[in-house]
Residue, then its C-alpha position, 0 to 999 in steps of 0.5 A: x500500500x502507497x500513501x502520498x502524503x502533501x507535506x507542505x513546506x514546513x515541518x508543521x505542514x505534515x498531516x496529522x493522518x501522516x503523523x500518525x503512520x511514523x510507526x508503522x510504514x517505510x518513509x520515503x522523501x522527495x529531497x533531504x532538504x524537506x524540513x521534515x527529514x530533520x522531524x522524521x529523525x527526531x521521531x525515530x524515523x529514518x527517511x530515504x530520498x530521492x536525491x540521487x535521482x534528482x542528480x543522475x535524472x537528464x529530464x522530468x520526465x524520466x525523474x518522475x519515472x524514476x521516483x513512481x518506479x522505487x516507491x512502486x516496488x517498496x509499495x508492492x510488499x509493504x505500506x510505504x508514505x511518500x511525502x512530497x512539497x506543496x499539496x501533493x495531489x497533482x501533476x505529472x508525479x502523481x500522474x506517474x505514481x498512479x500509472x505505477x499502481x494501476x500496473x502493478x495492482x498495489x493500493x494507492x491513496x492520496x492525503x492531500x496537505x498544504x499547497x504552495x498557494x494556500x501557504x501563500x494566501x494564509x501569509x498574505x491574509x496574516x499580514x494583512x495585504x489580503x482581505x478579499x474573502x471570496x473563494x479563491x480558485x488556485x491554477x499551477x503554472x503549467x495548467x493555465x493554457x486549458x484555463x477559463x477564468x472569471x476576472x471578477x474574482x480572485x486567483x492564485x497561479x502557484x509553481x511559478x518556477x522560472x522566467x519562462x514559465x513567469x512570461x507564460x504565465x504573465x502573457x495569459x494575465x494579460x490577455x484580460x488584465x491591465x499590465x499596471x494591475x497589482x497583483x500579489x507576489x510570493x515566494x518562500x525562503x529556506x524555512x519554508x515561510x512566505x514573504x509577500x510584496x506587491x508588484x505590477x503584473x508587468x514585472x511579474x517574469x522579472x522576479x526572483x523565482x523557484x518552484x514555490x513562487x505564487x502568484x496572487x491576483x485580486x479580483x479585477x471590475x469588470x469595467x477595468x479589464x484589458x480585454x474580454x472574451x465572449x462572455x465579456x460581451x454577453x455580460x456588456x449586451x446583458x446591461x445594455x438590455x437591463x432595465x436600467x440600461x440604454x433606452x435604444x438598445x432595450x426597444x431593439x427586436x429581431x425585427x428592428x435588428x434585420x436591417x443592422x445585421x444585413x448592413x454589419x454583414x456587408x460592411x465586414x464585407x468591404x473591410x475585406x476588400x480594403x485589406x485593413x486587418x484593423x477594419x476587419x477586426x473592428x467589423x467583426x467585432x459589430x456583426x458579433x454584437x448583432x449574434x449577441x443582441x439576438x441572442x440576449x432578446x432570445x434569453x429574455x424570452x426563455x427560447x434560447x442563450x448565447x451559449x445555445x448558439x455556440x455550443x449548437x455550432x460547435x456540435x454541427x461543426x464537430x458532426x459535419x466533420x468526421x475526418x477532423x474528429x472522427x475516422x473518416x479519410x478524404x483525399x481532398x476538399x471534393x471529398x469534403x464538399x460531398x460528405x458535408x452535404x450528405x451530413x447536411x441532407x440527413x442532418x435537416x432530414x431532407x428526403x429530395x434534392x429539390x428540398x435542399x434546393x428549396x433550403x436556400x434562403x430567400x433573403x440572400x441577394x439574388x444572385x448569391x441565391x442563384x449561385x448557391x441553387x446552382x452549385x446545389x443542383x450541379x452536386x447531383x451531376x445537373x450542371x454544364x460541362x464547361x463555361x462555353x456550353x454555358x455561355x451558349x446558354x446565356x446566347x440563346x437567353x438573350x435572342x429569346x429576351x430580344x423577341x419579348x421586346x419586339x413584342x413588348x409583353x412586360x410579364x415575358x420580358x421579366x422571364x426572359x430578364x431573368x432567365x438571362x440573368x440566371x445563365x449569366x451566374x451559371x457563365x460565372x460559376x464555372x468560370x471561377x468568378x463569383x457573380x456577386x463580386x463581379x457585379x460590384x466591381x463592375x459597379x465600383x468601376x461604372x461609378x468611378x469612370x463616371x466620376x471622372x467623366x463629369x469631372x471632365x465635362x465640368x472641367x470644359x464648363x459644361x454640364x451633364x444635364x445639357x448634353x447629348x447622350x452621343x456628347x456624353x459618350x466623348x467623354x466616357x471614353x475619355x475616361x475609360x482610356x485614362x483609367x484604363 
């Protein structure tokens, strides 16, 4: 039987449920530098440590191996405490010491003692520099990468070790905290007592530091925070809709707010365009508050949450993409394409493809619509071999237009209008080019060519609105050749 004992850091740390076994259980000690070798001599006790492999060990890893395997074998024959520092519940020891016991079928319990942390908020508490009294959640140094933390409330960051880990461990802070916050540093010297200071947190990977460096971090306002994640968002939407908050924000509906989505969804668009990561940072940021005010209304109304919504996408991303999260193998984004649809076919229990056709909404730009229809049909082998063949299509439209009007019947040339138009997206989407884009860039260069060439009508003294059609054309060919 193997009892791994937290000893703490002094020898008045040590458990009195290990006190109780110095009689009758082999002792082994991480290091004779533990305070409580010298108490375990006192009391008869001979401990054997692990300091010889602390030296001859290249890694942690293969000490850690090293240590789990002598402790096992004692452990297989007879009761054995092996006291470790801090807590001694924890880590990749521990994690080590009980592969041993599942492998070797030895019993194997823990007593958990005095951690690093808790050594260092009772000292902070006795010297009065700590008064917070909520619960504090305490984080080793190492694990603070798979951490989601409350900046409202207290932390404590224990095994602060080295610089590098101190940089870590800074850099994450201040992904929510300011770098001037003051936070709590503490360390303990050889007798295993903590001294505390204040420092800034910018300066926290500049101290002295071993593995009983702790780092305390006082609850943060809200309001003061460096940044903030979704649920900082979802706290600020939460505000703005309380009773007290903004009038405008409260009167908002899905309704209202169909307009300011359309319009934040194109303005993300034209942030694209401009190719200013800054922009595009900034758009994001408004088309994630219009998810979020739908969200928030949703939660007044008990229909869904902010956190239904992202847990629903997660959960469909993760179904929908079996060769990242499951078995299955593709050879290329072809592949992808067509097992997304299968998922999709299935996942919106859609027996027909004329149904998944139908599932296309009918708010998206035309075109857009037109294009995603197509693409949907050609999935299925109804499409065009190549543009040409489209394009031919797209011909023939134009002739049956050009005999609507010669006929002049308004309801035809509507049909025709469009027919054209949608065999000009078919033109398009095999040729690679997105319809949508296309049109608007043909638009950006009318407008822009137009532009200029009233600037060169104006420069003559003349104006558009007294000019031919013919005169004006001049000049539109003026501009074209200028701009090229």
């Amino acid at each position: 039987m193997l009892l791994c004992v937290g000893a703490g850091l002094k020898a008045d740390h040590l458990p009195l449920g290990a006190y109780r076994r110095l009689a009758d259980a082999r002792w082994f000690l991480q290091t004779e530098r533990m305070s409580q070798y010298r108490f375990l001599l006192d009391h008869g006790v001979e401990p054997q440590t692990m300091d010889d492999l602390y030296e001859r060990s290249p890694d942690f890893d293969e000490l850690n191996c090293a240590i789990a395997k002598r402790v096992a074998e004692k452990a297989k024959n007879e009761d054995v405490v092996f006291a470790v520092i801090g807590g001694g519940v924890y880590g990749a020891l521990m994690e080590a010491i009980a592969q041993e016991a599942r492998e070797n079928e030895f019993t194997l319990e823990f007593m958990p003692g005095m951690g690093y942390a808790q050594a260092a908020i009772a000292q902070a508490k006795n010297g009065g520099v700590w008064r917070d009294s909520s619960a504090i959640r305490i984080v080793p140094a190492n694990a603070i990468g798979a951490c989601q933390h409350d900046a409202t409330l207290p932390l404590a960051i224990e095994e602060i070790s080295d610089a590098l880990t101190a940089s870590e461990v800074k850099l994450w802070l201040m992904e929510t905290y300011r770098e001037d916050m003051e936070i709590l540093f503490a360390m303990a010297d050889e007798s295993g007592d903590y001294a505390v200071r204040a420092i800034q947190l910018a300066d926290l990977d500049k101290q002295a530091l071993d593995h009983t460096a702790v780092a305390l971090i006082p609850p943060c306002e809200f309001e003061r925070q460096a940044r903030w994640g979704m649920d900082g968002l979802e706290t600020v939407v939460a505000r703005l809709r309380a009773p007290d908050g903004c009038p405008w924000d409260r009167e908002q509906t899905h309704e209202s707010l169909k307009i300011c989505l359309l319009e934040e969804c194109y303005e993300v668009l034209d942030a694209i365009d401009s190719g200013e990561s800054g922009a595009l940072c900034e758009e994001l940021g408004d088309l994630l508050l219009q998810a979020a005010m739908h969200a928030q209304i949703a939660g007044e109304r008990r229909d869904f949450t902010l956190r239904d919504v992202t847990s629903g996408i997660c959960e469909k991303l993760i179904y929908r993409h079996p060769h990242v999260f499951g078995a299955v193998k593709v050879k290329n984004s072809g592949e992808v394409l067509r097992n997304w649809d299968q998922l999709k076919k299935a996942e919106k229990k859609h027996s027909t493809q004329a149904e998944v056709l139908r599932s296309v909404p009918k708010n998206l730009p035309a075109l857009l619509r037109a294009e995603k229809v197509q693409k949907k049909a050609a999935r299925v082998g109804f499409d065009w071999d190549e543009p040409i063949s489209a394009l031919e299509k797209a011909e023939e439209e134009t002739a049956e237009l050009r005999r609507e009007l010669i006929t002049g019947d308004a309801k035809r040339i509507a049909e025709e209008v469009g027919d054209l138009l949608f065999s000009a997206v078919n033109v398009a989407r095999l040729a690679g080019v997105e319809p949508e884009f296309a049109l608007n860039a043909t638009t950006e260069r009318f407008t822009a060519r137009f532009e200029l060439m009233e600037k060169l009508v104006i420069a003559e003294g003349k104006t558009l609105s007294t000019m031919t059609l013919s005169e004006m054309d001049v000049y539109w060919e003026k501009a074209k050749e200028s701009m090229g």
